[in-house]
C-alpha positions as CSV (number, residue, x, y, z in Angstrom):
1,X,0.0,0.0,0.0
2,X,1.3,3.3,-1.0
3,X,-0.3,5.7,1.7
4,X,-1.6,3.9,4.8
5,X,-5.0,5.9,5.4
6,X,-4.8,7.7,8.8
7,X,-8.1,9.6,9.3
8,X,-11.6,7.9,9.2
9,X,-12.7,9.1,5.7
10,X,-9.4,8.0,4.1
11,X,-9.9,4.5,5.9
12,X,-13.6,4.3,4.3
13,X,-12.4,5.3,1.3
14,X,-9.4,2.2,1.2
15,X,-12.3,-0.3,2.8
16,X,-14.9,1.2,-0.3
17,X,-11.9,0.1,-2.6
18,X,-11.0,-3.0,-1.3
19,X,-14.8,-3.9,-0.7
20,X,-15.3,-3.1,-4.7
21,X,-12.8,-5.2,-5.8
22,X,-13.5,-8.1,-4.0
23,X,-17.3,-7.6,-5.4
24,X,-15.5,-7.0,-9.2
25,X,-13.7,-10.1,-8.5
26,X,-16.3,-12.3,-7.5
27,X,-19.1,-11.3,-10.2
28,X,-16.9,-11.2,-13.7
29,X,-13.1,-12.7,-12.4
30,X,-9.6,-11.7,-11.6
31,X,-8.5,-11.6,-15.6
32,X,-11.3,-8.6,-16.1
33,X,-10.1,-6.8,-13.2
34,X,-8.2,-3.3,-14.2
35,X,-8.0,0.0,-11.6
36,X,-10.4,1.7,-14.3
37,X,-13.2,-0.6,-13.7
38,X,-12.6,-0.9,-9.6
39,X,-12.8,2.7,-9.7
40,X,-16.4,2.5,-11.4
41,X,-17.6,-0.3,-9.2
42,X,-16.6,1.9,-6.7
43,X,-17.5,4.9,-7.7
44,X,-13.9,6.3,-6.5
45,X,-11.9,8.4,-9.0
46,X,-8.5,6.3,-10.4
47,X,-6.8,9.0,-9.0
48,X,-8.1,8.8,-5.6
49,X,-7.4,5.4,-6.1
50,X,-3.4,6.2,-6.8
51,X,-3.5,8.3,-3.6
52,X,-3.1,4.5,-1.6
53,X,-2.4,2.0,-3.9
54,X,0.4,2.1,-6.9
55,X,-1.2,-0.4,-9.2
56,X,-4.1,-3.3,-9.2
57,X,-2.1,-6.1,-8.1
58,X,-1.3,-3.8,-4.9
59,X,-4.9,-3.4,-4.0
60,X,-5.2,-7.1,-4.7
61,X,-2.5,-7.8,-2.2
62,X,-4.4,-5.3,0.5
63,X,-8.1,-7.4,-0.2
64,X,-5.9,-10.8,0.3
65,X,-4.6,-9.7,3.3
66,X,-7.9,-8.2,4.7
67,X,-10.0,-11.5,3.9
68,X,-7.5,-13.3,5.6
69,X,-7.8,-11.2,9.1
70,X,-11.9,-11.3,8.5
71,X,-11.7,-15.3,7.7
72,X,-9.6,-16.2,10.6
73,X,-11.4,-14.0,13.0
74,X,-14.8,-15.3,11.5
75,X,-13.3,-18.8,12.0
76,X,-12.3,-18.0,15.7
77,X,-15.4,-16.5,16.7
78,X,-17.3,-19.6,15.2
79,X,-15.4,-21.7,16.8
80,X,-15.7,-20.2,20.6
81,X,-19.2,-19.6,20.3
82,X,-19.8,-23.6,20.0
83,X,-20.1,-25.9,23.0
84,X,-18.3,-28.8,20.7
85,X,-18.6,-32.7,23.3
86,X,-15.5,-33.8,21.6
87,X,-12.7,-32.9,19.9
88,X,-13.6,-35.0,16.6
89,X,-17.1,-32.9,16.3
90,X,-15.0,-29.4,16.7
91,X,-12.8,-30.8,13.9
92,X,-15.6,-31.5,12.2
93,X,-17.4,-28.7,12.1
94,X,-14.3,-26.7,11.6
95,X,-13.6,-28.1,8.1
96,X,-17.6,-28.0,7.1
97,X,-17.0,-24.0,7.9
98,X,-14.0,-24.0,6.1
99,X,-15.2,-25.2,2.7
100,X,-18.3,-23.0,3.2
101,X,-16.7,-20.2,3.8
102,X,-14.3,-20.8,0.8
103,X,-17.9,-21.2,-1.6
104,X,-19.3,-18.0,-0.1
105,X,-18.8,-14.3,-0.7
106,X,-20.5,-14.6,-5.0
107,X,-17.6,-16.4,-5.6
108,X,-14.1,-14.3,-4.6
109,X,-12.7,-17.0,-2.7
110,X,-13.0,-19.7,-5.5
111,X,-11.8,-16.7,-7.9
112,X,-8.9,-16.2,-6.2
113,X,-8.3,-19.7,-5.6
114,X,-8.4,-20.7,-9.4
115,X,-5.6,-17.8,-9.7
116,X,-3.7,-18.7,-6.6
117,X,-0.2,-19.1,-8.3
118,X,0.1,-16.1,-10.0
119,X,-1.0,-14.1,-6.7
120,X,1.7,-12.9,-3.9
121,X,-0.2,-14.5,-1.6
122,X,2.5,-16.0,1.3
123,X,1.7,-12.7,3.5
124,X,-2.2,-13.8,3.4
125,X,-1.4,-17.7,4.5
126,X,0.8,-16.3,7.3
127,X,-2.0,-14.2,8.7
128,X,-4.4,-17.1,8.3
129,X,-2.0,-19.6,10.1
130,X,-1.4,-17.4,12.7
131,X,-5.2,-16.8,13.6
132,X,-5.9,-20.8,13.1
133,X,-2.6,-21.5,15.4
134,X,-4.0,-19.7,17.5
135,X,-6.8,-20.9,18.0
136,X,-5.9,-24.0,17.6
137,X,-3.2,-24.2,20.7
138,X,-5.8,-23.0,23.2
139,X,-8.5,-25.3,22.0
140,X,-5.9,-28.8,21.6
141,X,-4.7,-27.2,24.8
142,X,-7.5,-28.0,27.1
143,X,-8.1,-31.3,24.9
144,X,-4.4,-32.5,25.7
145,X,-3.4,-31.2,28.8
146,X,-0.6,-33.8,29.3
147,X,1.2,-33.0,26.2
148,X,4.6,-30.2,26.0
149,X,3.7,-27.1,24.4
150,X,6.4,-27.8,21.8
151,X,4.7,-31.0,20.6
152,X,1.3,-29.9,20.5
153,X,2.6,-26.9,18.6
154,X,4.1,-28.8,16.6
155,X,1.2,-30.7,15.7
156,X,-0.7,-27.8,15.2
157,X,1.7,-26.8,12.7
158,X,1.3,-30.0,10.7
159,X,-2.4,-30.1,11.1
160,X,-2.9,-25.9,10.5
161,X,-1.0,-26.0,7.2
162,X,-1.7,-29.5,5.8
163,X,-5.6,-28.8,6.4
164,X,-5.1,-25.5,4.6
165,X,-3.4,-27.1,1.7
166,X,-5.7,-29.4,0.9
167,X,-9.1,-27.5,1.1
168,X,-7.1,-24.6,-1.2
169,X,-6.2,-27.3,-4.2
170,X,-9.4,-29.4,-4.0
171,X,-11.3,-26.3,-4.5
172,X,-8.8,-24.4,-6.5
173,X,-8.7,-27.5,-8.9
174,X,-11.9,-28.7,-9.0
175,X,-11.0,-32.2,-8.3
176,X,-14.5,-34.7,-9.4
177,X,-12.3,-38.0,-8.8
178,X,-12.8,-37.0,-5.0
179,X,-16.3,-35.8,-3.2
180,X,-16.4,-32.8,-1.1
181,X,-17.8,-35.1,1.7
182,X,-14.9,-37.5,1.0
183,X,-12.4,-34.9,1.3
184,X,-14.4,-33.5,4.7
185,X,-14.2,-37.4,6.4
186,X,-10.8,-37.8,5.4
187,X,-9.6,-34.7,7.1
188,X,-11.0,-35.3,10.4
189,X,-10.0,-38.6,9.7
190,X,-6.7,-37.8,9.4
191,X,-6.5,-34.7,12.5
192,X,-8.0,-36.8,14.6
193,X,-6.1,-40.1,14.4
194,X,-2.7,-38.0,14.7
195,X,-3.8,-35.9,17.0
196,X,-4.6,-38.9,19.0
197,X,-1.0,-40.4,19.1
């Protein structure tokens, strides 16, 4: 970002921006987008636009980043506003709310998804690891109180980024040899049996 915004209207203007592309992207797909055509979805001039961001694949950068702060913190407050029985139902319903939320928003998440290697998006998987870590070590925390904190964040590691990976390239590639249930019961299959050791 080229100017961070520092007063209230500047910080409407740079969410109005980043709100309008990530609409753009999701109706008519990353390949259409240009600043021209954020600026009239946003109704923001190109200039104004310049002001905080040097060129499209900046603002792009800024909306990856953002989604990933509002995903993980949708994700945390999902997850602490359950009363889970077990640890395999949590992990459960953990992955069901990751796929859905990957399928919501009109489509910006599969958009981006289908684009994911030509993106600079390694800044955006941090921020999401760090909120599922997280949440992650003080959930497995009360579920495995005998364990060291360096092994269970170890595990949490493994499980954080290996779960990520796979939702990202089933629905990035649109993989039909392989249900999305499948996928879902393999998972917990999988998080649960090595958590469990």
């Amino acid at each position: 970002m080229r100017k961070q915004p520092q007063q209230k209207r500047a910080r409407e203007l740079v969410n109005r921006i980043l709100k309008a592309t990530e609409n753009y992207i999701g109706l008519y797909g990353l390949e259409e987008l240009t600043t021209p055509k954020i600026s009239e979805h946003s109704g923001i001039s190109v200039g104004s636009i310049y002001q905080y961001f040097s060129n499209k694949q900046e603002i792009i950068e800024s909306l990856l980043e953002y989604k990933s702060h509002e995903l993980g913190q949708d994700f945390k407050q999902f997850v602490l506003c359950q009363s889970f029985s077990d640890l395999r139902s949590m992990i459960t319903a953990s992955i069901n709310f990751g796929f859905e939320q990957l399928q919501a928003n009109n489509g910006y998440y599969l958009e981006i998804l289908r684009h994911w290697h030509s993106l600079n998006g390694q800044k955006s998987i941090q921020i999401l690891q760090a909120h599922f870590s997280e949440l992650c070590m003080y959930i497995l925390g009360k579920f495995y109180t005998g364990q060291s904190p360096e092994r269970l964040e170890l595990k949490v590691f493994i499980v954080v980024n290996s779960t990520i990976q796979t939702i990202m390239n089933y629905c990035s590639q649109g993989i039909s040899k392989y249900s999305e249930q499948d996928i879902k019961q393999e998972l917990t299959e999988m998080i649960t049996g090595y958590l469990e050791k």
